[in-house]
N, C-alpha and C positions, 0 to 999 in steps of 0.2 A: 651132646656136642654137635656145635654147627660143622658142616664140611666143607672145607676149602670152596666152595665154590656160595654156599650160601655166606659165609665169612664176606665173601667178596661182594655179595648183593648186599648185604647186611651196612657193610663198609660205605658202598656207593649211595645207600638210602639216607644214610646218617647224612655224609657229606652234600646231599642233594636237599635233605630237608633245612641241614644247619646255613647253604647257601640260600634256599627261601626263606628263612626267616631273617636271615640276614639282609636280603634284597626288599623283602618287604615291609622290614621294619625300617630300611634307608627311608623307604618311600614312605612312609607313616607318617613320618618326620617330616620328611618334607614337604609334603601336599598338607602336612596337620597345619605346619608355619603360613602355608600359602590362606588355607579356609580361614586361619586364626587372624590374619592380617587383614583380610576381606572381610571378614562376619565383623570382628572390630571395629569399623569404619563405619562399616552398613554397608550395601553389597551394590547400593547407590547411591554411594557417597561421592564419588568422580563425576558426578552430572550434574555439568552446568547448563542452567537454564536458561531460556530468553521468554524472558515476558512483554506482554504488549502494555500499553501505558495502562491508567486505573480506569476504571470503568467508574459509572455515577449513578447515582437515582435522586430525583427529583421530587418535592412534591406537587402534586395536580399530574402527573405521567403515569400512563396506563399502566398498571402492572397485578400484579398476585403474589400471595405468600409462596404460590408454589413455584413461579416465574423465578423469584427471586431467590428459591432456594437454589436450585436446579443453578444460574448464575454464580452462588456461591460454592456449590460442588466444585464448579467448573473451575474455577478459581482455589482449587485445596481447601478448602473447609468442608467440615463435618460438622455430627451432629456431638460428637466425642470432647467432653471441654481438657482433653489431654493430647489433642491437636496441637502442634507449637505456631502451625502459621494461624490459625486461629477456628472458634466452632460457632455453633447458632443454634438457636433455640426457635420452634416454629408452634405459635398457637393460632385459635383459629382463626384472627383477626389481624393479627403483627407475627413480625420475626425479632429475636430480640438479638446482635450479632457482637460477636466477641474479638478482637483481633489479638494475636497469640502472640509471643517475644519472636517469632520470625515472620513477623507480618512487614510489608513494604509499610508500611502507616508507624507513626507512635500511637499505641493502643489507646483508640478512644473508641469506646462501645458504642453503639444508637440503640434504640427501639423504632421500630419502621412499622407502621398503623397504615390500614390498609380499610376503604370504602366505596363501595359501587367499582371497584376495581381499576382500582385509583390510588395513588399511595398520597394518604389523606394529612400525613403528620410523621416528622422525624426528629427525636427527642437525644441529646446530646446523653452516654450514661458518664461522660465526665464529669458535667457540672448541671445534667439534668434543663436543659435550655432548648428551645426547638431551633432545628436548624430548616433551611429551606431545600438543602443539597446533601448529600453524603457520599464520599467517594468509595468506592470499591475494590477490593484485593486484584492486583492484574491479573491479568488471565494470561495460561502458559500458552506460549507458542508454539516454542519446538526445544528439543535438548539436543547438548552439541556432548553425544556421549559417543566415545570411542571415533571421532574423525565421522562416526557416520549420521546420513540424517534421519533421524528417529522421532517418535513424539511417544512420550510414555506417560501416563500420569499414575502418580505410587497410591498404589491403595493398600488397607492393612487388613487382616485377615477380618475381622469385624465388621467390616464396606462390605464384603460380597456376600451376596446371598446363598442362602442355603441350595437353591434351587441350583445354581451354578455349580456351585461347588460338587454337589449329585452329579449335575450332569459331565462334569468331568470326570470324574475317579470312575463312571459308571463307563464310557468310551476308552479311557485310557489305562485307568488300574484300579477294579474294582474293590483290590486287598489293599489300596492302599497305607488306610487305617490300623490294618492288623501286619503286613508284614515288617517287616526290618529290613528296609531297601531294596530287598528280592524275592521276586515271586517266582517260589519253586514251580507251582504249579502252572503259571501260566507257561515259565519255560517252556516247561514238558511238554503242553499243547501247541506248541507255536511250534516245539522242534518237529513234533508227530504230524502234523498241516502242512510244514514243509518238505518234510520228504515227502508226503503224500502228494504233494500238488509238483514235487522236484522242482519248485522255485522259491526265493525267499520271498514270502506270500504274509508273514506275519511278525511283529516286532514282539520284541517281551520285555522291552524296558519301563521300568515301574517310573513313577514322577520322579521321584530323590534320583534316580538314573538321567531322567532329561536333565531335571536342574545340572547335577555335577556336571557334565556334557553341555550344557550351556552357557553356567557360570566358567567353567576355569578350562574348558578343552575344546580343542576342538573338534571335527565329522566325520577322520578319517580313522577308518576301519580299520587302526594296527594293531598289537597284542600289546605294544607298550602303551598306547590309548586304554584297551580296556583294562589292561593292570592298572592304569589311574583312576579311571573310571569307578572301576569295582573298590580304591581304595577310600575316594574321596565319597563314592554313595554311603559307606561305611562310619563314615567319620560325621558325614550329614547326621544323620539315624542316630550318633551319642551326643553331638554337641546341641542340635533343635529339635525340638518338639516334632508333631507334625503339622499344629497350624502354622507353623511358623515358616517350614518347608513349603506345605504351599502358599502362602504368602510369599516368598520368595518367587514360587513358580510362578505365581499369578501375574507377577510384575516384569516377568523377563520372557515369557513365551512369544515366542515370533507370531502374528498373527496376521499376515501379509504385508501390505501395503496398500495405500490408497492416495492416490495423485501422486505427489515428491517426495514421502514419506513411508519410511518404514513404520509398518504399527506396530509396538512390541507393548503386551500385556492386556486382562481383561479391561481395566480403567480404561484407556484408553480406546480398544475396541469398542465398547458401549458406546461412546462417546462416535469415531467414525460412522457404524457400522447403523446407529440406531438412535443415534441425537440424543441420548439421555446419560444418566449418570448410571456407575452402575448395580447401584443398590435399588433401581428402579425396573432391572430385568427381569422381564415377562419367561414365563417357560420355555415357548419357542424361542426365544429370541437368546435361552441361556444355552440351551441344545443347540442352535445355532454357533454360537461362537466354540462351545465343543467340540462340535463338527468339521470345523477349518483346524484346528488342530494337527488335525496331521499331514495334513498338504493344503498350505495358507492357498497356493495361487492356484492349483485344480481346484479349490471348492470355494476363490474368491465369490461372495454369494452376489456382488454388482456386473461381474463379468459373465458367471454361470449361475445363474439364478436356480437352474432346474437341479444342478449340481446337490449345489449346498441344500435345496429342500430336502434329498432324498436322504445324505448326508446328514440332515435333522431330524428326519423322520425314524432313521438309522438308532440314534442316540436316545431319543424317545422309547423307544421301543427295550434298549435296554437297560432304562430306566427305570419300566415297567416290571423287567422282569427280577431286579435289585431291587423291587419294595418302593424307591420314592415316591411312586405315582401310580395310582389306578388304571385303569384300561381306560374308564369314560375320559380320564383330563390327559390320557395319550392321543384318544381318537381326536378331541375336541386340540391340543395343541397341534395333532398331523395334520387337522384339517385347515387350519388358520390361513392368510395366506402371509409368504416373505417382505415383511412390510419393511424396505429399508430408508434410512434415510438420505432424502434429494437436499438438492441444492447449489449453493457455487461450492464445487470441487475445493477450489486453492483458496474461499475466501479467508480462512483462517489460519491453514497453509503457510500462507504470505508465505513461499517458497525462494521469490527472486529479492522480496526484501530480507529475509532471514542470509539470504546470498552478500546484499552488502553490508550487514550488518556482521558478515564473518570478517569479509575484507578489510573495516574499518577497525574490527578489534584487534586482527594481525597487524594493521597500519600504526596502531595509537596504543596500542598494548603488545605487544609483540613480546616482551619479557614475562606474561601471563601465560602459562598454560591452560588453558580452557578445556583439555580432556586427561589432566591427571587431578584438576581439584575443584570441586562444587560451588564455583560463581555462579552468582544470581543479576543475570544482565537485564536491566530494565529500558526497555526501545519508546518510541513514541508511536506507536501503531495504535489504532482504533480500531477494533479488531467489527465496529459495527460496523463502519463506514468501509474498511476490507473487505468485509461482505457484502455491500452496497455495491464498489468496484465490481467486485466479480460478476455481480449478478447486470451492472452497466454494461458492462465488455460484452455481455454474452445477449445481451435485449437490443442492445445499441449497433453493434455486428451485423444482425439479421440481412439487414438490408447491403450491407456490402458484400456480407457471404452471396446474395442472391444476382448482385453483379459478378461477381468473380463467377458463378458456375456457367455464368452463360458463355461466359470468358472460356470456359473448360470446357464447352461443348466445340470448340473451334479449335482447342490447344490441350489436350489431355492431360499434361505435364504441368498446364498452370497450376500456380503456386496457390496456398490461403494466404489471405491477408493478414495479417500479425496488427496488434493492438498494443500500445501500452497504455499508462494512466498513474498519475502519480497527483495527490491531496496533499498540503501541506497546511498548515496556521499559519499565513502571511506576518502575523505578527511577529513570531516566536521561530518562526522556518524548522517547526518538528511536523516530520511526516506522519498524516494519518492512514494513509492506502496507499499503497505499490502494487501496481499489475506491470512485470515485465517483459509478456508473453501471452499469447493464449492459452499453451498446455506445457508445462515446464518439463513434464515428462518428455515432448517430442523435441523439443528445443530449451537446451538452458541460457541459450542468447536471452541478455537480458536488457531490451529495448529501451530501457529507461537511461540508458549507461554510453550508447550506442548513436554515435556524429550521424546526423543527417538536417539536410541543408532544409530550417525552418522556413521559408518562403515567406509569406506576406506576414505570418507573427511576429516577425524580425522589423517589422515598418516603426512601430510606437515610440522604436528607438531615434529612429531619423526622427520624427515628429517631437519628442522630447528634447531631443537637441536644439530643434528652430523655434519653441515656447522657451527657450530656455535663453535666448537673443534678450529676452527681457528683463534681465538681470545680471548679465555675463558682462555689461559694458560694447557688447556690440553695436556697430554704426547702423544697425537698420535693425528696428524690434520686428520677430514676426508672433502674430496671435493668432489664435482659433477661426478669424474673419479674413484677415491676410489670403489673397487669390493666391494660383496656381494654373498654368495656363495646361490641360490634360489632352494634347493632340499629339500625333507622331512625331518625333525630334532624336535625331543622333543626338547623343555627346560624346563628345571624345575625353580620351584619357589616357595618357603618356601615347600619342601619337596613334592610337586605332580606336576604332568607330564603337560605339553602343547604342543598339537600338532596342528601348525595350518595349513591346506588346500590350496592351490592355487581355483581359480574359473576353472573350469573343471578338478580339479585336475594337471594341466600341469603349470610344473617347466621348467625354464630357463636356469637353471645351475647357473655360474658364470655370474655377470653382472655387472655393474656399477650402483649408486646409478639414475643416472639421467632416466637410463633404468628403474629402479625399480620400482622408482615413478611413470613414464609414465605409466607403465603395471602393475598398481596398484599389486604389486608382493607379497603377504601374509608372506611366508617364509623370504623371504629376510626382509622384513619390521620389522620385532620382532629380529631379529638378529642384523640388526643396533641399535633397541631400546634397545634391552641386553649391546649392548656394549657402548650405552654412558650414560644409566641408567635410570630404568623404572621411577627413581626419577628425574632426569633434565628433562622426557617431560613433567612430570605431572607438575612440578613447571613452564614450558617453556606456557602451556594450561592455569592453571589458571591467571597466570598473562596476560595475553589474554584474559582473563573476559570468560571464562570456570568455570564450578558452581565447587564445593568442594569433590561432590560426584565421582570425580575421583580418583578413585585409582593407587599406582605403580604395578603395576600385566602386566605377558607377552600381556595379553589380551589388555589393554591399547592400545599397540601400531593398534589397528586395528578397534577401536573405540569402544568398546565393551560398555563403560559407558555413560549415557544417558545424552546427553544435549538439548537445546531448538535452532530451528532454529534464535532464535534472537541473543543468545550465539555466534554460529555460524559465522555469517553476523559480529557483531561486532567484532570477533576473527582472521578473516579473514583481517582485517581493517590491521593486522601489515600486512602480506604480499604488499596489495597495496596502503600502505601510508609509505613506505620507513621504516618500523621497527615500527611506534608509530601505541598503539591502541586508537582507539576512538569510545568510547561508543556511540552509536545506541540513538538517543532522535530524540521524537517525538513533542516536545514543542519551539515553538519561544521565543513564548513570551506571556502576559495577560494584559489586559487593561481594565480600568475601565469604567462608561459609562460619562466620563468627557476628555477622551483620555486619565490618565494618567495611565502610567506603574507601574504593581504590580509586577509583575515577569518578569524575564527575564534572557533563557537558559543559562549557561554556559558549553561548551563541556567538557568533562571528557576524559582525554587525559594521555598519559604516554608512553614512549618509552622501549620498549619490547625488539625489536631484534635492533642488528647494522644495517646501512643502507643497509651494503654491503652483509650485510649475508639475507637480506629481498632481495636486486634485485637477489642474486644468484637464491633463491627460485622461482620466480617469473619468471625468467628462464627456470626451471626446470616444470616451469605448464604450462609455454606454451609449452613444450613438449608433455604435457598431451594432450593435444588438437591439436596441428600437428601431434603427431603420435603414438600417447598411446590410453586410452581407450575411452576417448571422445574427437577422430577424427569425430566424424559424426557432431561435433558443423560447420565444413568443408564443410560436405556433405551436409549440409544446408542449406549452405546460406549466413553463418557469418563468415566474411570472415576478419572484424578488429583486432588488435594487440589484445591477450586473454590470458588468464591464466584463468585455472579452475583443478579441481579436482573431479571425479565421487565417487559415494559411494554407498554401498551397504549394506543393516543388512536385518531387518524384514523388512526396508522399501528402498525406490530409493532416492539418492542426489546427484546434482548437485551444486557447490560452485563454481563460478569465476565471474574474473573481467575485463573491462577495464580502461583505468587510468581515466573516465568517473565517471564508474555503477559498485557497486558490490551486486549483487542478489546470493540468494541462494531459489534454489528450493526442495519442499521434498513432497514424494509421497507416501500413505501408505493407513492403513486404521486404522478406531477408535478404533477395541477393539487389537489393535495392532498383529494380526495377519501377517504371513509373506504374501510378495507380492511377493514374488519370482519370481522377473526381476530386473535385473540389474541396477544401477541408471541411464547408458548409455540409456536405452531404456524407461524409466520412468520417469524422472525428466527433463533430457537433453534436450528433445525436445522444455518441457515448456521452460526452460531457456533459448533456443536459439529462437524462438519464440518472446519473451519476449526482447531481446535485439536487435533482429531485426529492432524491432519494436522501442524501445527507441531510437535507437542510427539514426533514422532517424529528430528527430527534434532539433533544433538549439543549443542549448544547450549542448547536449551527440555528437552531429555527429561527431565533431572533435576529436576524440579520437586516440590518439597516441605512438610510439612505447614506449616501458618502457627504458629507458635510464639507464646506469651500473651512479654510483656514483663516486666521486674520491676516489681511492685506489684498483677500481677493474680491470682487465687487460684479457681480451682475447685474447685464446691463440688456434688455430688451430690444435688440438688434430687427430689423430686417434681412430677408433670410435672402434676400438678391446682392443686397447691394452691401450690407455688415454695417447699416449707418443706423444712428440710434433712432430707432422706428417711429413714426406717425400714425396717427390714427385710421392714416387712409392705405397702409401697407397691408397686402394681402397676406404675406405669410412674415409672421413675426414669432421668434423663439428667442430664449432667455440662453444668454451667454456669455461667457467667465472670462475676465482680465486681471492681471495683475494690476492692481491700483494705482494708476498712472498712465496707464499704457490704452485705457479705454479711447473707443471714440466719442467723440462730442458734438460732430455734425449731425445736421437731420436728414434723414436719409432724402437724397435730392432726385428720386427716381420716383417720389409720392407725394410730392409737395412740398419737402423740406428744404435746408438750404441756412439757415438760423444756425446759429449757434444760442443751445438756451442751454442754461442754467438748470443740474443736477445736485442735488443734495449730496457730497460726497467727494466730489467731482473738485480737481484743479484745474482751473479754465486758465488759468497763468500760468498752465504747462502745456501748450496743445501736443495730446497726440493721438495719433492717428495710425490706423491697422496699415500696415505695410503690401503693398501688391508686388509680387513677387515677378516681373514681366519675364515672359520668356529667354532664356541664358544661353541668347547662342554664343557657339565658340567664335574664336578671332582663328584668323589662319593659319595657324601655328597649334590650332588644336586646343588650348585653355579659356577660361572664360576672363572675361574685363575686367583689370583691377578693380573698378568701383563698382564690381557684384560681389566682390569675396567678401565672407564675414568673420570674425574672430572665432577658434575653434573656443569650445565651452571649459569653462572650471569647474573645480566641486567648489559648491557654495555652503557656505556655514549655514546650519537650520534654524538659530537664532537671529540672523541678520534682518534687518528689516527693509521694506522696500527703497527699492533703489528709483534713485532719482530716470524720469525719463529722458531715455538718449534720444536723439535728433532724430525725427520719424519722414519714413518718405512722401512723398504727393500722392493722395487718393492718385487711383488709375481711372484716367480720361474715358476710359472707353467702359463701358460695364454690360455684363452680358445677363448671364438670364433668359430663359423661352423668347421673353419680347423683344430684348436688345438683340438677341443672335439674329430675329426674325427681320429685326432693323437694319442691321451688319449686310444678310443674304440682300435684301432688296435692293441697300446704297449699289 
């Protein structure tokens, strides 16, 4: 017989056990619903991705079976043909590649044959036919899982090496094989360590312990935490296996960060930490990533180097003493040295463009959740040529970080200079490179995005406007030989004064439009923009996709109002896509996680300038760059058909293109202070740099000269006078007119004077380059009704040349070294 008092324990035990089991079978339940909901799905099945556009291989381009595998890792394939996005086959000669039902492509197989290291032959496995190209599965950028920014790539228990796998369960839970989500024994010794040391000195949570704590909990130390904790490690241990567990782990372990990124999982860390895939980790390099395990940012191995070795050495060692490894291949791994891998930090990153390509899916999808269900977003990134960026920004810089310090030896506080950079396809306006910053970790301003007043890149537009006299019906044509008088001169405009500067204060006199441009010429530039009206460039700009905040003021014509280098890049599109602009889009396309398509880009297009008055321009910038003010793109290195234009405000710009790439570079600083260096020596370099560098891979390398359209006509001018040259003209150069608009005199400064007879030529139309004499104001502050000109239209791209309008009288007076020299002595 119990006695009243153990009745009473007896009593309180029942009801204390029948409430535990009752509490814990609530909880059973309901974390069993939450794992069953989650393992169902796949436990990364909410992560959507962004992929950069397809990658290529060519044949006759340098490559290897192992180049090319190593590409395809990168890109989710394996060697596994139960892969869905797709696997490959590697023999000693070829790779044979497979693409799987969630491949970006409709599965068509190649074989890729490979010679002197060279891919020699690529053979179609759909219809067995050689092709000369093959494109490739995009390669991931970044994933937009949980709101944050991560880059994980999923690997399946199969991918990781034995070696890894050793060295994890060997640092973190050596029973992890044998026990059942809890290791008694280590408890006991972590508890017996801690009181011995009286601080918590040692963890005892086994893997299935982190996992549950990572998948479904979160960090804080409370009893209701680890009553989940301890339910859900429980539930792990009967529903998965244990390669399956850590598979799970493998793919969710925090593993620091590097650059704007979180790195979560081994895949992934290989890939940062070691440039390879990770089925190609070395011993040290698998004890390595072990090692960060338990404090990602103390034993970051690029910040703490000495850290993470000892931390490796650590691992190694109880590796040894767990049987994986011998003593010689521990000494010979401790002794190795931390060989990580260098490079551009962000170039694959693309951190500020992963930035607008978030903005533009809020913008254009916003009814999409992007972090409760697994889209697969396809961007227009070139993930080579982003790596080219990066490594432009950081080669190209040198030289202005070495200004700026000296700068800092006088001003401690001085700022660095900030860089952006931004590649697009002039044709198609999808970006290939984004640099919106130099380190996105210290600054997420993102410069690409960001109004600042373009300076002299802003001119091609004035000059586009007054080539464009030549078709518009205006009373006075002006062309490439048409003067410009480049001395100091007010103008006014709505009753106050504009006076604007040459750069060193040195005027050129009288010159021709095509000189003007070249030598980014200040004076001259506002006097052509007077005369065909501050209103036709500004309507000529924004329909160019130039934002609104531009004004008609003399200042305009010198870029004085603030636009965004993306404005820029996309405005730039009329000069090298033959007159049409096309807007700059960073989006392919979106897809659900069943493959079908939810969105899909359409380019934003519209014809701006005639064709003929876009190749004259484009003419006129390759002057810029053979012998105006960014000749040094020359002295560099870059030596392919080019068109650019320098600029210069508060900050340095460089705009140009090949019929390839068109990049704009811009170089400044954040609280906008001046940088005072010319965009020649600031911007240029990156850009040239930069195209260097692109225009070496298969794709850009072919880049070729700019071809005149029909209707335009080259005409062998004299370079004094713009009259169709004689044999006895010292400097004579080929130059572009709209067909009609040519001259037909001979030049009368060498002996000419004749009107003769061109094959081509309407001599029952005379006309004649237009001299533009200098536009002084009348007292009242405006210039002479019979200097205004009709502001410009869009002209149809079909149209064909237009009749010529009534042209002015050669100018009486004509300069040049020898006439100025005539001028001073009269």
């Amino acid at each position: 017989m119990l006695s009243p008092w153990g009745k009473a324990f007896l009593g309180v035990s029942v009801a204390c056990l029948t409430v535990f089991v009752l509490v814990f079978t609530y909880f059973w339940m309901k974390y069993g619903r939450v794992i069953e909901q989650k393992l169902s799905a796949g436990p990364f099945a909410a992560t959507s991705m962004l992929f950069a556009a397809p990658g290529s291989i060519v044949v006759g381009e340098q490559n290897s079976p192992a180049e090319l595998a190593q590409e395809l890792h990168r890109s989710g394939y394996s060697e596994s043909n139960k892969n869905p996005l797709g696997y490959y086959t590697v023999e000693a000669a070829d790779i044979d590649i497979y693409p799987g039902p969630q491949s970006y492509f409709e599965p068509e197989g190649a074989v890729i044959k490979f010679a002197n290291g060279r891919v020699s032959q690529i053979i179609s496995l759909r219809d067995n036919t050689e092709r000369t190209q093959y494109l490739l599965e995009p390669e991931l950028i970044s994933n937009l899982f949980d709101k944050n920014r991560e880059k994980r790539r999923i690997v399946h228990y199969s991918d990781i090496p034995a070696v890894l796998v050793q060295a994890v369960i060997s640092v973190e839970d050596k029973r992890f094989f044998q026990h059942s989500g809890f290791d008694p024994i280590r408890i006991i010794k972590a508890a017996w360590i801690d009181l011995r040391e009286r601080r918590s000195a040692q963890g005892a949570s086994t893997l299935s312990q982190q996992l549950a704590r990572s998948f479904w909990l979160d960090q804080k130390k409370t009893i209701r935490r680890k009553l989940a904790e301890l339910i859900i490690t429980l539930q792990l241990e009967q529903r998965l296996s244990k390669q399956q567990i850590f598979e799970y782990y493998a793919n969710q372990i925090d593993l620091g960060h590097r650059g704007s990124f979180d790195v979560r999982g081994f895949g992934e860390a290989a890939q940062v930490y070691f440039g390879k895939d990770i089925s190609r980790l070395t011993l040290p390099e698998a004890a390595t990533l072990a090692g960060i395990i338990q404090r990602p940012s103390y034993f970051n191995p690029y910040r703490w180097p000495d850290r993470a070795t000892q931390r490796r050495n650590l691992v190694l060692s109880l590796m040894q003493e767990n049987g994986y490894i011998n003593a010689a291949e521990d000494q010979d791994a401790a002794q190795s040295p931390l060989t990580l891998a260098h490079g551009a930090l962000e170039s694959t990153d693309a951190p500020y463009f992963t930035d607008l390509v978030n903005d533009t899916l809020a913008d254009h999808l916003s009814d999409y959740d992007f972090q409760t269900r697994p889209y697969r977003v396809y961007t227009t990134l070139d993930l080579q040529l982003q790596h080219d960026a990066s490594d432009a920004v950081r080669i190209g810089m040198e030289e202005v970080d070495k200004i700026v310090q000296k700068r800092r030896k006088k001003d401690p506080s001085y700022p660095d200079a900030q860089c952006a950079l931004i590649a697009l396809d002039p044709q198609t306006g999808e970006v290939r490179a984004l640099i919106g910053g130099r380190n996105y970790g210290v600054s997420q301003l993102d410069h690409i995005i960001a109004k600042r007043q373009p300076g002299s890149s802003f001119k091609p537009f004035v000059y586009a406007t007054a080539l464009n006299t030549a078709i518009d019906g205006a009373s006075q044509v002006i062309t490439p030989v048409s003067t410009l008088d480049d001395e100091p001169t007010t103008f006014w405009y709505d009753g106050k004064p504009y006076q604007p500067n040459n750069f060193k204060s040195e005027f050129m006199g009288t010159v021709t439009l095509r000189t003007a441009l070249a030598h980014s010429l200040n004076a001259a530039t506002v006097e052509l923009a007077q005369e065909v009206g501050y209103g036709a460039v500004v309507d000529l700009a924004r329909r160019a996709g130039l934002n609104m905040d531009i004004h008609p003021t003399p200042a305009v014509a010198l870029g004085a109002y603030e636009v965004t280098p993306l404005e820029i890049a996309g405005a730039y599109t009329i000069f090298a896509n033959h007159g049409e602009y096309v807007k700059p889009q960073l989006l392919v396309s979106v897809q659900d996680e069943h493959g079908g398509e939810v969105f899909h880009e359409k380019p934003d297009t519209r014809q701006v300038l005639d064709p003929r008055v876009a190749f004259m321009m484009v003419n006129m910038l390759e002057e810029v760059i053979r012998s105006g003010t960014a000749a040094q793109v020359r002295a560099r290195g870059f030596t392919l058909p080019a068109a650019g234009k320098t600029g210069t405000s508060h900050d340095g710009w460089f705009a140009g293109f090949t019929s390839k790439l068109l990049c704009i570079v811009w170089v400044g600083f954040d609280d906008n202070r001046p940088l005072e260096l010319e965009g020649a020596h600031s911007a240029l370099p990156v850009w040239t740099e930069f195209m260097k560098r692109a225009h070496q891979h298969p794709g850009y390398r072919d880049a070729t000269q700019f071809e005149p359209p029909s209707g335009v006509v080259a005409v062998q001018v004299d370079a004094d006078s713009g009259q169709v040259a004689t044999a006895a003209c010292p400097q004579v150069r080929t130059e572009y007119f709209i067909e009609g608009t040519q001259p037909v005199e001979m030049c009368h400064l060498h002996g000419g004077g004749a009107v003769t007879q061109v094959a081509g030529w309407d001599l029952s139309r005379p006309a004649q380059p237009s001299s533009i004499a200098p536009n002084r104001p009348d007292r009242n502050g405006s210039a002479s009704p019979e200097r205004q000109i009709a502001q410009s239209q869009p002209v149809s791209p079909t149209a064909g040349p237009a009749p010529a309008p009534p042209q002015a009288e050669l100018p009486k007076k004509h300069k040049g070294f020898f006439g100025r020299l005539r001028d001073i002595f009269k």
